[in-house]
C-alpha positions as CSV (number, residue, x, y, z in Angstrom):
1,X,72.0,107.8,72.3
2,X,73.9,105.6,69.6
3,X,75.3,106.7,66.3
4,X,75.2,105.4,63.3
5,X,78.4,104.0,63.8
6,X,77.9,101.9,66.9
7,X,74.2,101.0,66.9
8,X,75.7,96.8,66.0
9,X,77.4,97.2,69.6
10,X,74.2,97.9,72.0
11,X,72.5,95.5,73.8
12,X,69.2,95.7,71.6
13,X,70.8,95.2,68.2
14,X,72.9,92.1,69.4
15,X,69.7,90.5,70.7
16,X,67.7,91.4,67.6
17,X,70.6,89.7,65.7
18,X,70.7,86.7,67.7
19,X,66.8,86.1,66.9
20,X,67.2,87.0,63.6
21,X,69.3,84.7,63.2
22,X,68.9,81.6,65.5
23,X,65.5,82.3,66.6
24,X,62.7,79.8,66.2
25,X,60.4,80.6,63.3
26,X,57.1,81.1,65.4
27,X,58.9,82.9,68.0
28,X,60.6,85.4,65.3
29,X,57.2,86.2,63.6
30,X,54.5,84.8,66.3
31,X,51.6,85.6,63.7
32,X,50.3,82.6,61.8
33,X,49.2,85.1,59.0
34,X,52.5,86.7,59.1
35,X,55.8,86.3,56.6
36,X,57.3,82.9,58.0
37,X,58.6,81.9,54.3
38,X,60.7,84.9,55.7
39,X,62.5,83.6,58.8
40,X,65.9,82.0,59.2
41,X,67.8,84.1,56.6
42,X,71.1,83.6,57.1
43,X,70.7,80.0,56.7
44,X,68.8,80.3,53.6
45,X,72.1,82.5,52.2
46,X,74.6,79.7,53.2
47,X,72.3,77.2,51.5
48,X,72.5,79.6,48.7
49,X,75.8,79.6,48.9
50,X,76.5,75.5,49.7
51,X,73.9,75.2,46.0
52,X,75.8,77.9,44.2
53,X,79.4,76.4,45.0
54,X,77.8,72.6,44.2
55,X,76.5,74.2,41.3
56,X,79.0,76.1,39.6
57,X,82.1,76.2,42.1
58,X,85.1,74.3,41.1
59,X,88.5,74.3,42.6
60,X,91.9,72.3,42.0
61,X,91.6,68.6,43.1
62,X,92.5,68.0,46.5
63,X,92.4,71.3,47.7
64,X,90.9,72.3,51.2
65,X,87.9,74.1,50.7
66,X,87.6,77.6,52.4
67,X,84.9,80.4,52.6
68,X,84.3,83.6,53.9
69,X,81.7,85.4,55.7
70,X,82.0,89.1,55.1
71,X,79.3,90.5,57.5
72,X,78.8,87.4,59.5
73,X,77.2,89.4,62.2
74,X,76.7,87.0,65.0
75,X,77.7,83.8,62.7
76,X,74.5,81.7,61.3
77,X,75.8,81.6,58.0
78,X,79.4,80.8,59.2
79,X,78.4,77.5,61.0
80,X,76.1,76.6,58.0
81,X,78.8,77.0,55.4
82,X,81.0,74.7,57.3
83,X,79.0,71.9,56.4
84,X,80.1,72.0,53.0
85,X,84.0,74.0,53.2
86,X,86.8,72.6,55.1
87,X,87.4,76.3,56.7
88,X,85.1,79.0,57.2
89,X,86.1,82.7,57.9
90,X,84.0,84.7,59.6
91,X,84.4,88.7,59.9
92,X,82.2,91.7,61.4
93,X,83.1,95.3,62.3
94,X,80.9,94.6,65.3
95,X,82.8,93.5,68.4
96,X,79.9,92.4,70.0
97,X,78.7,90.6,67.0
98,X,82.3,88.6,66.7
99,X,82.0,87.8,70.8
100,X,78.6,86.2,70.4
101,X,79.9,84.0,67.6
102,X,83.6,83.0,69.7
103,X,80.5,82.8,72.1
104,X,78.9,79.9,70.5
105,X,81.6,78.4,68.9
106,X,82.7,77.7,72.8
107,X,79.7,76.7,74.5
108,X,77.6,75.7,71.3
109,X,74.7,77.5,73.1
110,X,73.9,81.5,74.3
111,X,70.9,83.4,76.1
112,X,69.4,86.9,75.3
113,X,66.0,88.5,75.8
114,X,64.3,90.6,73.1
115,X,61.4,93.2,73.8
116,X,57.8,92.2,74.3
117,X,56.7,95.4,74.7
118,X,58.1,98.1,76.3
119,X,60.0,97.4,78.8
120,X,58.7,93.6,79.0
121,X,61.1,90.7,77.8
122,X,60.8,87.6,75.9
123,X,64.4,85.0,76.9
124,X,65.4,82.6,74.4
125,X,68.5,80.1,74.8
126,X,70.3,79.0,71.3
127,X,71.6,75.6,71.0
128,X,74.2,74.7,68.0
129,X,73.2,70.8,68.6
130,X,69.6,71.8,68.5
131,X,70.0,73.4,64.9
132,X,71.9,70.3,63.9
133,X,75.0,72.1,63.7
134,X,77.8,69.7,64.7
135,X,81.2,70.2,66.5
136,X,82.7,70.2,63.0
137,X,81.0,72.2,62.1
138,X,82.0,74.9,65.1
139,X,85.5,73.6,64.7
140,X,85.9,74.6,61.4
141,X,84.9,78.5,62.0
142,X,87.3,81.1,62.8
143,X,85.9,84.5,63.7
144,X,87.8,87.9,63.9
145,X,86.6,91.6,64.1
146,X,87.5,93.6,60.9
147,X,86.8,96.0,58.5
148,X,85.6,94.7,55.0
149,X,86.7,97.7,52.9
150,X,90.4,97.0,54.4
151,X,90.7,93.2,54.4
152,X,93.2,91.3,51.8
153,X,94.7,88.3,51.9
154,X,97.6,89.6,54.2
155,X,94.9,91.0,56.7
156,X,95.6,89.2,60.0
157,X,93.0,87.3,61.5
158,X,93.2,89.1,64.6
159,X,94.0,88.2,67.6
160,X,96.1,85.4,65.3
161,X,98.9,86.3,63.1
162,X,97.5,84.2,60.6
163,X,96.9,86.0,57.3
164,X,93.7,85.7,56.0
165,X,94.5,84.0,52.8
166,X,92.2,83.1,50.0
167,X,89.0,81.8,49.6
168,X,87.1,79.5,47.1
169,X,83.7,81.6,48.1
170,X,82.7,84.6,49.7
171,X,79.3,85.6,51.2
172,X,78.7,89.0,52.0
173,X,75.0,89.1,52.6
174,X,73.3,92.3,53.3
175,X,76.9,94.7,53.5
176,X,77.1,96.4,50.8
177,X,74.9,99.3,51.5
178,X,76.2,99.3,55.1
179,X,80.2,99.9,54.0
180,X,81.7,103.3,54.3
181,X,83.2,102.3,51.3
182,X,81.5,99.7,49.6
183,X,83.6,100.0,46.1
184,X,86.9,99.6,48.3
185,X,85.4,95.9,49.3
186,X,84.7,95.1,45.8
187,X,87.8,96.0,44.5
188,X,89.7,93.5,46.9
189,X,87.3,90.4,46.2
190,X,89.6,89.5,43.2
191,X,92.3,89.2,45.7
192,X,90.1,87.5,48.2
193,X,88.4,84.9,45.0
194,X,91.7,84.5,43.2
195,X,91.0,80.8,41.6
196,X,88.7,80.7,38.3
197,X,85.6,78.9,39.5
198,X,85.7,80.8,42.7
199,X,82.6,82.2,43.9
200,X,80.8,85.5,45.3
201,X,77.5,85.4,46.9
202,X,76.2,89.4,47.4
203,X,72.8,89.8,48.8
204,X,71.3,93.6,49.8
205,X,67.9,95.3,49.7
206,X,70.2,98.4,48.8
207,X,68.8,100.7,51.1
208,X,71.4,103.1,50.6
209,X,71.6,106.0,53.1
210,X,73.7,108.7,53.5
211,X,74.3,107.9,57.7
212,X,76.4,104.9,56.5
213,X,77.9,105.7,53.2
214,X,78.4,109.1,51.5
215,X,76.1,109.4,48.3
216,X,79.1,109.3,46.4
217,X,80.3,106.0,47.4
218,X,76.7,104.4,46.6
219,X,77.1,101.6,43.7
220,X,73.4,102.6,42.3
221,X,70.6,104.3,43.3
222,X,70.9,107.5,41.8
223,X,70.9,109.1,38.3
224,X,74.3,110.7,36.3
225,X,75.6,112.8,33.5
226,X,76.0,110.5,30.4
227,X,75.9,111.6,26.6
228,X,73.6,109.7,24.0
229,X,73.0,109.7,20.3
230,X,69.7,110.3,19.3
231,X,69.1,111.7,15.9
232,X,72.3,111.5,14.9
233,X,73.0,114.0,17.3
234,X,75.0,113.9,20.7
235,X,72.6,115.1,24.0
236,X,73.3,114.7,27.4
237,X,70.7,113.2,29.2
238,X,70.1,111.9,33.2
239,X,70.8,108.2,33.1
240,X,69.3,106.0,36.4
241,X,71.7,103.8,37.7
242,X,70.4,100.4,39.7
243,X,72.6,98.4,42.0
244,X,72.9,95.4,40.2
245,X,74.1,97.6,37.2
246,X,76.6,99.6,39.6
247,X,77.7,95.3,40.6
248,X,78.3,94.7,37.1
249,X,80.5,97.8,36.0
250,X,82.6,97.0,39.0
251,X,82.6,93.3,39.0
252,X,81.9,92.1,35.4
253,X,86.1,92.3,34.3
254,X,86.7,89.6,36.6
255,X,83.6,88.0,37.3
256,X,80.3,86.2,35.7
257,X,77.3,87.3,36.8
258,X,74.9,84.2,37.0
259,X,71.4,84.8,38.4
260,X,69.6,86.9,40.5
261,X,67.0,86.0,42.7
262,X,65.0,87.5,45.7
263,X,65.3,86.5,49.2
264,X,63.0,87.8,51.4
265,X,63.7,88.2,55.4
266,X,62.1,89.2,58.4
267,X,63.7,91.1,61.5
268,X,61.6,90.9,65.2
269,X,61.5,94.5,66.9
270,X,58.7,93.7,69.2
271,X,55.8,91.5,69.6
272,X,54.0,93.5,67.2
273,X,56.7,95.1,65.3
274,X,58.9,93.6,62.4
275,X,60.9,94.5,59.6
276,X,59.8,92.8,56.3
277,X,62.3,93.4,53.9
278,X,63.7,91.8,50.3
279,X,67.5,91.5,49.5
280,X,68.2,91.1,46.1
281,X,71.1,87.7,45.6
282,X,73.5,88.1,43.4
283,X,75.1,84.9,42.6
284,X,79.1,85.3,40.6
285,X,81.6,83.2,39.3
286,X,85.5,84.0,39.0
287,X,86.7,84.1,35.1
């Protein structure tokens, strides 16, 4: 049976992933009364992303754009953000996940088979050129397996020596609450987004749970200890503690928090089974 640790490396979770994020929008929820405003996710965060940095993103004249994708997981995001960066980074604890996108990034297409039911199978074949994602784009994505609460610029891009360098925007959509460590990652972003103008993309439904990250490493979700004047008098009282509040007491020294939004996304299981879930986006800006 697989742990928590290594569920990203079996054969079910890698083809979930691969629908989730290639996967035709009727074949990834097959009910016409069903959430298909909630399909092709990762796409929708790189055009976050691509808006964002068109938006609010600036960068010395000249220079050669590059972003990263922290939690790429089998690369969607990666090949979308290369329409709009010169070089794209993407990066995955998941070995599996990081061969399916060197995978693609090859051969521009891939097969898998997710459950019907039971121990029936639906096959699927992706095609880059079919999602109008171009040899550039491909060309311009580097891929390496890696551990986001230890990367820094001198991390090397494995098997490279190359160092990873800095970036002019990082996504990391739906890590956070998946990190052993998560406050390790978000201390080394102002390394990682060192240019004022630089931007962070976060998006999580913050389903923090002790099998991934110890409840004291969880950046909101719970309640604490702080003292408050009321009546002139000092009390200790239980103070709740959201996410986006935990982003902000970490982030908000170096960067601008700019708007929030909800993204919505759906995950096939089976033929009648999905996950319908919604990530908060958190959209920052380096100072």
């Amino acid at each position: 049976m697989a742990s928590k640790a290594n569920i990203y490396e079996t054969e079910k979770l890698v083809s979930e992933y691969i629908h989730f994020h290639f996967g035709d929008g009727t074949n990834v929820m097959p009910f016409d009364f069903g959430p298909r405003f909630a399909v092709d996710f990762p796409k929708r965060c790189a055009d976050e992303c691509l808006a964002a940095w068109k938006k609010w993103g600036s960068a010395p004249d000249g220079s050669s754009l590059r972003a990263a994708d922290i939690g790429c997981a089998v690369g969607r995001s990666s090949f979308e953000l290369a329409k709009g960066f010169h070089q794209v980074v993407g990066v995955d604890f998941s070995h599996r996940f990081i061969g399916v996108c060197n995978e693609l990034k090859s051969n521009t297409n891939c097969s898998y088979a997710v459950t019907r039911e039971g121990g029936l199978t639906n096959k699927f074949d992706v095609s880059l050129t079919s999602l109008s994602l171009s040899d550039k784009e491909r060309e311009r994505c580097t891929f390496f397996q890696g551990d986001a609460c230890t990367l820094s610029p001198s991390t090397p891009m494995s098997p490279s020596s190359t160092p990873l360098g800095h970036f002019n925007l990082v996504l990391a959509a739906n890590l956070i609450d998946r990190l052993h460590t998560p406050s390790l990652f978000l201390n080394q972003l102002p390394l990682l987004l060192q240019t004022p103008g630089s931007i962070l993309v976060l998006t999580s439904p913050y389903t923090w749970l002790e099998d991934f990250t110890p409840r004291s490493e969880w950046i909101g979700g719970f309640t604490r200890k702080t003292v408050k004047n009321v009546d002139g008098k000092e009390v200790e009282v239980e103070e709740e503690v959201s996410t986006i509040q935990g982003l902000e007491e970490k982030l908000s020294n170096v960067f601008e928090l700019l708007e929030t939004k909800d993204l919505p996304f759906v995950i096939y299981e089976t033929r009648r089974k999905f996950q319908f879930t919604v990530a908060q986006c958190s959209i920052w800006r380096r100072k």
